[in-house]
Chimera marker file (.cmm) of the C-alpha trace (Angstrom):
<marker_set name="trace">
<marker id="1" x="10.167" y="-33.363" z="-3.056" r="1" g="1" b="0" radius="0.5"/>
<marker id="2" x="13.812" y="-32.816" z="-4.275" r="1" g="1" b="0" radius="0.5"/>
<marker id="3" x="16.030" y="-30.372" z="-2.141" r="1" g="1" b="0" radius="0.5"/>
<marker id="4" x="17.841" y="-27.714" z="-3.984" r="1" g="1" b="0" radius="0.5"/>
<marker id="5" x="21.185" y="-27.409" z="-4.921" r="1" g="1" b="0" radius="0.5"/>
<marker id="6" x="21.938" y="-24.455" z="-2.960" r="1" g="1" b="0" radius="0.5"/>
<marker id="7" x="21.059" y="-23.893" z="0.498" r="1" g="1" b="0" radius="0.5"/>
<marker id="8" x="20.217" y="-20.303" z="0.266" r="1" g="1" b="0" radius="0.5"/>
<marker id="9" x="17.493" y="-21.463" z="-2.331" r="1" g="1" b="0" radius="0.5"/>
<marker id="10" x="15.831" y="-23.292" z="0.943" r="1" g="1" b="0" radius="0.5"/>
<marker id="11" x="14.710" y="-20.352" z="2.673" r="1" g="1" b="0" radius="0.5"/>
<marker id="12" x="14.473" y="-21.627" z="5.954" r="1" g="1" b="0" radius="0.5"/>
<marker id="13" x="12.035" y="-20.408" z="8.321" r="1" g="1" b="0" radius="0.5"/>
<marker id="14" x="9.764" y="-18.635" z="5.707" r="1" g="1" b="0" radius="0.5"/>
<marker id="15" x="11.940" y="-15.474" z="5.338" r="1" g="1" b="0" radius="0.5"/>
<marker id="16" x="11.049" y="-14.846" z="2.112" r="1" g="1" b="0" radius="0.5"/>
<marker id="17" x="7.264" y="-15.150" z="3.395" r="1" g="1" b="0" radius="0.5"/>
<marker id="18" x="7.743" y="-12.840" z="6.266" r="1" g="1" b="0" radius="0.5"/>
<marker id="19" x="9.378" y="-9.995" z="4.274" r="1" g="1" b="0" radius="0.5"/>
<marker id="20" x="6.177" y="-10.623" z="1.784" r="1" g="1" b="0" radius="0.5"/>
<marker id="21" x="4.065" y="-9.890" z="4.834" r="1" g="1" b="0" radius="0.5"/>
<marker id="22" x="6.256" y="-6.862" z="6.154" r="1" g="1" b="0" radius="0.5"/>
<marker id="23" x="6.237" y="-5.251" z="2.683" r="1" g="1" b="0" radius="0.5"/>
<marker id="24" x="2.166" y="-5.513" z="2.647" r="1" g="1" b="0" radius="0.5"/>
<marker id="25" x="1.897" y="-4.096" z="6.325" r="1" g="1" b="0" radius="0.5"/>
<marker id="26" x="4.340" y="-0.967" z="4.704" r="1" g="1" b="0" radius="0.5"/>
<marker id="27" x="2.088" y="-0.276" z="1.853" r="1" g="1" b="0" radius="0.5"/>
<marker id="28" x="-1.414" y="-0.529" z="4.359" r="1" g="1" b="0" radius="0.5"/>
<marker id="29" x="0.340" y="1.645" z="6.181" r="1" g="1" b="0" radius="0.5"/>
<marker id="30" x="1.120" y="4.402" z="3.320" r="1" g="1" b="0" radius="0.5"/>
<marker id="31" x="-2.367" y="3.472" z="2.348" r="1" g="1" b="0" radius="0.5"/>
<marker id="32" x="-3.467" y="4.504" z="6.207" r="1" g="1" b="0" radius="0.5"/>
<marker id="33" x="-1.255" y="7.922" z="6.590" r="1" g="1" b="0" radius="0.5"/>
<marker id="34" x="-2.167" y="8.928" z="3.372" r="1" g="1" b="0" radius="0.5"/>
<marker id="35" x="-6.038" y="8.591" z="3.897" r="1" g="1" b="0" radius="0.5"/>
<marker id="36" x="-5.422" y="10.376" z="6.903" r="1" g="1" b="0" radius="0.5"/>
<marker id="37" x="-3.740" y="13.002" z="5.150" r="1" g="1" b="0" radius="0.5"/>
<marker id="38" x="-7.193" y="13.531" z="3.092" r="1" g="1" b="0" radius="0.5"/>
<marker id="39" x="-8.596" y="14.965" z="6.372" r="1" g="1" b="0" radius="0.5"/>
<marker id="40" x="-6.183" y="17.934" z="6.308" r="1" g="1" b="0" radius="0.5"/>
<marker id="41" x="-4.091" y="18.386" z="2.968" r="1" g="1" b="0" radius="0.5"/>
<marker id="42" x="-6.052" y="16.485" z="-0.360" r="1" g="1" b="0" radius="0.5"/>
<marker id="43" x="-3.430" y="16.363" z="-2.602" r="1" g="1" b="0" radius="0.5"/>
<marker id="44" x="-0.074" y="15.377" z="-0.094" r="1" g="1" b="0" radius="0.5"/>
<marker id="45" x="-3.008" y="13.116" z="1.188" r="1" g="1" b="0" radius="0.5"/>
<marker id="46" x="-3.605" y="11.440" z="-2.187" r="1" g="1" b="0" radius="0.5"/>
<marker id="47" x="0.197" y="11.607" z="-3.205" r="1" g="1" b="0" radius="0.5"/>
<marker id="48" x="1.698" y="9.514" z="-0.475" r="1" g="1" b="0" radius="0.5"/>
<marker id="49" x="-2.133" y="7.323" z="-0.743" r="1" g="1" b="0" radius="0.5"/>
<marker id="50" x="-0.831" y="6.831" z="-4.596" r="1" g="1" b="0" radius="0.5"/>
<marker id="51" x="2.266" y="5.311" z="-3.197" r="1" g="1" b="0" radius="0.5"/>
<marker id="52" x="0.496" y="2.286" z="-1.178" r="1" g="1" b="0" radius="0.5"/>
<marker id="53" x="0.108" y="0.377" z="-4.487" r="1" g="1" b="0" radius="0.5"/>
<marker id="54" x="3.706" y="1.039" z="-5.736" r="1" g="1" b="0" radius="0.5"/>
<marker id="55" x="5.031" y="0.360" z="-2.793" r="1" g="1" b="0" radius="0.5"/>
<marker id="56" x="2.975" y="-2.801" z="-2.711" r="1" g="1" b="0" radius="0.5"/>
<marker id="57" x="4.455" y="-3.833" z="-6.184" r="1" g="1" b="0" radius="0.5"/>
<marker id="58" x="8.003" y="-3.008" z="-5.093" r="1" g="1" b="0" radius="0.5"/>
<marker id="59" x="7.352" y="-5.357" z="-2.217" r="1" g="1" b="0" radius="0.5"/>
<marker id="60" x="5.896" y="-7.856" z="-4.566" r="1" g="1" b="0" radius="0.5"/>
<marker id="61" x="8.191" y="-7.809" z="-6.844" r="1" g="1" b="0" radius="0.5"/>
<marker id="62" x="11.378" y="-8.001" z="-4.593" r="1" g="1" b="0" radius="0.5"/>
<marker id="63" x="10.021" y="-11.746" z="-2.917" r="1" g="1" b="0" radius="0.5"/>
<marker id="64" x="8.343" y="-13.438" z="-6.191" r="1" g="1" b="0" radius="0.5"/>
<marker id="65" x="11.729" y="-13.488" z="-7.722" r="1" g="1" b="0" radius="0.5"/>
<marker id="66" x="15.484" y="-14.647" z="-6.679" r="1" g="1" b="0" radius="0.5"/>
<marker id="67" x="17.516" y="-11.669" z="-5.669" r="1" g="1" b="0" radius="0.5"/>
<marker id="68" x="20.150" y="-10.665" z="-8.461" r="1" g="1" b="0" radius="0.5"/>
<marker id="69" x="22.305" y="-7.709" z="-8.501" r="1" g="1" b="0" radius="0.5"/>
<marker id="70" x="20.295" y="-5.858" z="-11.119" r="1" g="1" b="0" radius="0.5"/>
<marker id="71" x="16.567" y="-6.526" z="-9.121" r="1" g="1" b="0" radius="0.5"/>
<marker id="72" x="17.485" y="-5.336" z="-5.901" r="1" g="1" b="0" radius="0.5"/>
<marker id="73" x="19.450" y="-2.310" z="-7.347" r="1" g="1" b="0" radius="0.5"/>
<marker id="74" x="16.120" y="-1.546" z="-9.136" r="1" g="1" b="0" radius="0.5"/>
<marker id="75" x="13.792" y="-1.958" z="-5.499" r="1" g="1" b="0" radius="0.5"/>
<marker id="76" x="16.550" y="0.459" z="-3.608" r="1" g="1" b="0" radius="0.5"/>
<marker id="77" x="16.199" y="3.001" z="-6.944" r="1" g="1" b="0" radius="0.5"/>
<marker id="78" x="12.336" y="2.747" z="-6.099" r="1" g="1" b="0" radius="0.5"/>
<marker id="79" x="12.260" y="2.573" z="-2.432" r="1" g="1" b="0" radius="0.5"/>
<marker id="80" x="14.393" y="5.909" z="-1.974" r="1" g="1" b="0" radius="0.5"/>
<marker id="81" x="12.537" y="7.457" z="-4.883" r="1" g="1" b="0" radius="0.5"/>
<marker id="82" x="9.664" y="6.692" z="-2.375" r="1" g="1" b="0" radius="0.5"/>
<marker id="83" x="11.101" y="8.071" z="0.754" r="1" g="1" b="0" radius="0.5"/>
<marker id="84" x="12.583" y="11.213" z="-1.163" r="1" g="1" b="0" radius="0.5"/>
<marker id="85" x="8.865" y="11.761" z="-2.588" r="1" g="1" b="0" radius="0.5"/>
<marker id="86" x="7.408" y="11.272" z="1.517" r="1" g="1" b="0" radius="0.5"/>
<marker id="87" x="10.372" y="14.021" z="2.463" r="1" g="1" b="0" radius="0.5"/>
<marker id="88" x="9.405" y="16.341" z="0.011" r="1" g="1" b="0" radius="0.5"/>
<marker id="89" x="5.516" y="16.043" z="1.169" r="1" g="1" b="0" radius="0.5"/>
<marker id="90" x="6.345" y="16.655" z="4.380" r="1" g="1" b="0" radius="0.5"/>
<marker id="91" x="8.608" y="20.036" z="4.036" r="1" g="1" b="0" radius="0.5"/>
<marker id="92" x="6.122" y="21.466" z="1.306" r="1" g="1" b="0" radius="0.5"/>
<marker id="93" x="3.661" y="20.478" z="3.387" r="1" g="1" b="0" radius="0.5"/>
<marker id="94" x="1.821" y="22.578" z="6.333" r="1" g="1" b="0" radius="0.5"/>
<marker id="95" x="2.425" y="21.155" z="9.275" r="1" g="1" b="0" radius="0.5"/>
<marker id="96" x="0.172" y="21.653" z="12.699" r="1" g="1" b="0" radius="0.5"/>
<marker id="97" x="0.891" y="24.138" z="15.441" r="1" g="1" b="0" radius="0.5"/>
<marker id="98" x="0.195" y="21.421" z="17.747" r="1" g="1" b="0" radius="0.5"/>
<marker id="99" x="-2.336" y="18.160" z="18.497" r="1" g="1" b="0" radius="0.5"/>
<marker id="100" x="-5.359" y="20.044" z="18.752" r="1" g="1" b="0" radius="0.5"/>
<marker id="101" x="-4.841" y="21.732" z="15.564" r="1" g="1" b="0" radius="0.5"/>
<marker id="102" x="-4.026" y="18.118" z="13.723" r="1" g="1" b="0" radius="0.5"/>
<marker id="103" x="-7.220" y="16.714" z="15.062" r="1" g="1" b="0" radius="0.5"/>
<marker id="104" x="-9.640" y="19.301" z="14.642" r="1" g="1" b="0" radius="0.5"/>
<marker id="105" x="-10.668" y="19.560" z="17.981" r="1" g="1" b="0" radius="0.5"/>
<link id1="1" id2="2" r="1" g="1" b="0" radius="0.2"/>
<link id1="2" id2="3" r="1" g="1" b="0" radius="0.2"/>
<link id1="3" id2="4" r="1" g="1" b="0" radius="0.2"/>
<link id1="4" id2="5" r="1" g="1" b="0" radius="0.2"/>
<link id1="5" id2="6" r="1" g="1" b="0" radius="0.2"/>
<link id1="6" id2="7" r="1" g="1" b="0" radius="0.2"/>
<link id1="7" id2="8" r="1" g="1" b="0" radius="0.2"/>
<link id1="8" id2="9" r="1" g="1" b="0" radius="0.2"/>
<link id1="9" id2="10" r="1" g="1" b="0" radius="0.2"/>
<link id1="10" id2="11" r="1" g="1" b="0" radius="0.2"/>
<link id1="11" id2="12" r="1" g="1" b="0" radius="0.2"/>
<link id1="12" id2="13" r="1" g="1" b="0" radius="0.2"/>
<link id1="13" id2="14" r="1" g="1" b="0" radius="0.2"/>
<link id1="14" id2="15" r="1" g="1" b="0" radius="0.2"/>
<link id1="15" id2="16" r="1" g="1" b="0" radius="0.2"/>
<link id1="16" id2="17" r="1" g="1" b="0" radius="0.2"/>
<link id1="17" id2="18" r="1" g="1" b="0" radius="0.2"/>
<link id1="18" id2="19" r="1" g="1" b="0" radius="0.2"/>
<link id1="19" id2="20" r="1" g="1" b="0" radius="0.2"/>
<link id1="20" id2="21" r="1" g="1" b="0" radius="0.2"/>
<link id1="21" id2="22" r="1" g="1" b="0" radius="0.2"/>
<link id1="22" id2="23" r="1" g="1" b="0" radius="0.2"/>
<link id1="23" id2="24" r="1" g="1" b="0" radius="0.2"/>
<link id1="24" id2="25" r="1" g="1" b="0" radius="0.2"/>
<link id1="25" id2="26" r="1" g="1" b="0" radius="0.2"/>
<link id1="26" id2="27" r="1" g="1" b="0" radius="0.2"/>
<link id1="27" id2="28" r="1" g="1" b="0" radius="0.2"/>
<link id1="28" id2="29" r="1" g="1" b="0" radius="0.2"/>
<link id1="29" id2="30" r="1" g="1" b="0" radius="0.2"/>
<link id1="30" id2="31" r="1" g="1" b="0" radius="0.2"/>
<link id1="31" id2="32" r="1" g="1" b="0" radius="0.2"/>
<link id1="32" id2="33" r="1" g="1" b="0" radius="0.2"/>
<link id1="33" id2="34" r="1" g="1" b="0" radius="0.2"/>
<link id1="34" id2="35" r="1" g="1" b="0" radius="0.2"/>
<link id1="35" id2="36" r="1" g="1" b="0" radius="0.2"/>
<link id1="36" id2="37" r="1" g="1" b="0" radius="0.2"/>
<link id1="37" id2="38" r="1" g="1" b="0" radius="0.2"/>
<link id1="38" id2="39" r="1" g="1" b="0" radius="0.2"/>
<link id1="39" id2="40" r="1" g="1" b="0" radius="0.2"/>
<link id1="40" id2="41" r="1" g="1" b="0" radius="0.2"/>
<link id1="41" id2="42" r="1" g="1" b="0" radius="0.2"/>
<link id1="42" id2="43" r="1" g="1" b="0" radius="0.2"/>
<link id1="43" id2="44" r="1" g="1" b="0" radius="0.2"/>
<link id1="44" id2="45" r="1" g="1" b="0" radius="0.2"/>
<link id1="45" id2="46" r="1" g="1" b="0" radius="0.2"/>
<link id1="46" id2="47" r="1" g="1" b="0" radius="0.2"/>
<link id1="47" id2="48" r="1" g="1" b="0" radius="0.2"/>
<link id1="48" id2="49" r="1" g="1" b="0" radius="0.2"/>
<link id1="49" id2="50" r="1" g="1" b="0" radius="0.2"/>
<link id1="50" id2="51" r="1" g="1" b="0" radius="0.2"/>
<link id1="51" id2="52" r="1" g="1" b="0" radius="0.2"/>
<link id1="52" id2="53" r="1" g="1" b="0" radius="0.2"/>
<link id1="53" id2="54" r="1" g="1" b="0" radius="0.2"/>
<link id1="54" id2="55" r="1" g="1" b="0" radius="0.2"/>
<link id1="55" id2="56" r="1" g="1" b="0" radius="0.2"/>
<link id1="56" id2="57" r="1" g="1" b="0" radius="0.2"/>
<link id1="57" id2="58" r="1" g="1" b="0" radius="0.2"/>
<link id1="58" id2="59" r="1" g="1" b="0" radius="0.2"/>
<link id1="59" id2="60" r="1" g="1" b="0" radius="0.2"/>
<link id1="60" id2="61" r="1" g="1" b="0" radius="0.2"/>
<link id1="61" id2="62" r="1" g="1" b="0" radius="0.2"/>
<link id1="62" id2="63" r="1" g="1" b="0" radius="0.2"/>
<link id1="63" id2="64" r="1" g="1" b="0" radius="0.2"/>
<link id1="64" id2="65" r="1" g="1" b="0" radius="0.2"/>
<link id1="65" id2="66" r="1" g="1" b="0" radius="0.2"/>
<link id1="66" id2="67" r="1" g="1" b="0" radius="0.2"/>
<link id1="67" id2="68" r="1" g="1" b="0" radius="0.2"/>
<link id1="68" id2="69" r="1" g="1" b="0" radius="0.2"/>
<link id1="69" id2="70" r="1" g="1" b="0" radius="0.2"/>
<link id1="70" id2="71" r="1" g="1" b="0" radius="0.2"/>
<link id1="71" id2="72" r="1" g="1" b="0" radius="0.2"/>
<link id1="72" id2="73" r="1" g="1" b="0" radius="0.2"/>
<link id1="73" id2="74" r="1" g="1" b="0" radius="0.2"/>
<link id1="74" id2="75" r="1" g="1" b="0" radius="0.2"/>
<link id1="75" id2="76" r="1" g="1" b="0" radius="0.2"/>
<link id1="76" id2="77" r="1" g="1" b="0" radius="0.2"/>
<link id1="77" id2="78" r="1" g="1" b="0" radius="0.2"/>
<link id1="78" id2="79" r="1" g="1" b="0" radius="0.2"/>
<link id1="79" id2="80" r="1" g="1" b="0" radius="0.2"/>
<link id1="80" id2="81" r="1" g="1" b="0" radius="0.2"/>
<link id1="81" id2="82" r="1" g="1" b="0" radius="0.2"/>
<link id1="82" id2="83" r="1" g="1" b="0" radius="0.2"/>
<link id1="83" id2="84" r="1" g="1" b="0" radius="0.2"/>
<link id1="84" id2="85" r="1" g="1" b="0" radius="0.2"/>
<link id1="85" id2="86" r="1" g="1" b="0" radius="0.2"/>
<link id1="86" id2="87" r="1" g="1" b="0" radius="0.2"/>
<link id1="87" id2="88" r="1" g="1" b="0" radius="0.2"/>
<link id1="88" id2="89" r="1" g="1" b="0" radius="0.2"/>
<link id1="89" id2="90" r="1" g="1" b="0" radius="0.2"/>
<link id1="90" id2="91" r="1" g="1" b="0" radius="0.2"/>
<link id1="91" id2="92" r="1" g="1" b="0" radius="0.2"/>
<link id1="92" id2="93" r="1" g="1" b="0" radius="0.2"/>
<link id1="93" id2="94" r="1" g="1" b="0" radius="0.2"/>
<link id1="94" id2="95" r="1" g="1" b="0" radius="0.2"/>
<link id1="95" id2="96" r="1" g="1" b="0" radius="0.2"/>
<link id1="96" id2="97" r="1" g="1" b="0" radius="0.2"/>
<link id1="97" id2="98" r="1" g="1" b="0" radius="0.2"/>
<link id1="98" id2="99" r="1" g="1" b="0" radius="0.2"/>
<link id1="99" id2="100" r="1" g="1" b="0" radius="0.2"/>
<link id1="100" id2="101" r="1" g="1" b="0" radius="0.2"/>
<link id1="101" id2="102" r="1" g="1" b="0" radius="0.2"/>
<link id1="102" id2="103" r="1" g="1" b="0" radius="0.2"/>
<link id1="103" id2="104" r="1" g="1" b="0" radius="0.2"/>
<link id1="104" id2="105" r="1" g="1" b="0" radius="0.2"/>
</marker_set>
């Protein structure tokens, strides 16, 4: 096993695996709040459900390859595209009077 040139190219400590990892929790997650959202509101529900897969790209995409300039530009284009798109859900969305209400109790 040869060591690369540059240090930064070691990743010590599996960084680059762990940010893999956190980026798959974040899309199960979108995946989870938007099937939850099918409950109450279909199409918010299946907009931000949409989202788990691109999200899961994004994530995918940012840790297969070496960070440049131009690549992580792109992922914070598509990340705050993301979180705009979640903002605008929630204000056009109608949101509970309270707990019972968002439960159906």
């Amino acid at each position: 096993m040869t060591l690369p040139d540059d240090p930064e190219d070691a990743d010590p400590g599996l960084a680059r695996e762990r940010t893999r990892l956190a980026w798959a929790r974040t899309s199960i997650a979108f995946a989870a709040v938007g099937a939850a959202m099918l409950k109450r509101e279909v199409i918010p529900g299946l907009i931000v459900l949409a989202t788990a897969p691109l999200v899961w790209a994004v994530g995918s995409f940012a840790t297969r390859v070496r960070p440049r300039p131009g690549r992580l530009l792109v992922v914070t284009v598509i990340v705050t595209a993301i979180a705009v798109l979640a903002m605008v859900v929630v204000f056009l969305g109608q949101a509970p009077v309270s707990l019972r209400q968002l439960l159906h109790v």
